[in-house]
N, C-alpha and C positions, 0 to 999 in steps of 0.2 A: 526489431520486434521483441516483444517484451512476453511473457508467461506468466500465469498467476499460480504462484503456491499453492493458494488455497479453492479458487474453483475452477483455475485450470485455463480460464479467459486469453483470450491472446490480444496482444494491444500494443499499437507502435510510442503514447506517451503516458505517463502517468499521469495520476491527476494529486490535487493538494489534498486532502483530507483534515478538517481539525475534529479534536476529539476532547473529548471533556475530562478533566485530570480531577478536577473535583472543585475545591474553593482553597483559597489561601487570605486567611486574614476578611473572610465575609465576600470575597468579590471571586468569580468564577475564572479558570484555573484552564487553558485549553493548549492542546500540543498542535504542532500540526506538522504531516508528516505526507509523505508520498506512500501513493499507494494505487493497485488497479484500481478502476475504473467501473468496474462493475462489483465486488465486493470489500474495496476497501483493504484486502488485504496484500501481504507479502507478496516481491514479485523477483524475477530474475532475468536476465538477458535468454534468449529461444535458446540462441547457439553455444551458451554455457550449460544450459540443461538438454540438451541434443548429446554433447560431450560426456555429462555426468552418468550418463546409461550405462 
């Protein structure tokens, strides 16, 4: 299981995310990255931030 940084979500995979980096040379420009599931952002394994406390 997995933790979210930022809204705290709990979730066994991530999901892909692409995100818009902007344009390069007229044509659009995107990243794409793992992240929760429900806000896209930051995440960390439970039992490493169970640990971190």
């Amino acid at each position: 299981m997995y933790i979210c940084q930022c809204c705290g979500g709990r979730f066994e995979t991530p999901v892909l995310w692409r995100e818009s980096r902007g344009e390069y040379f007229g044509y659009p420009v995107y990243e794409e990255v793992l992240g929760c599931p429900y806000c896209g952002g930051s995440y960390e394994n439970e039992a490493v931030a169970d640990n971190s406390q």
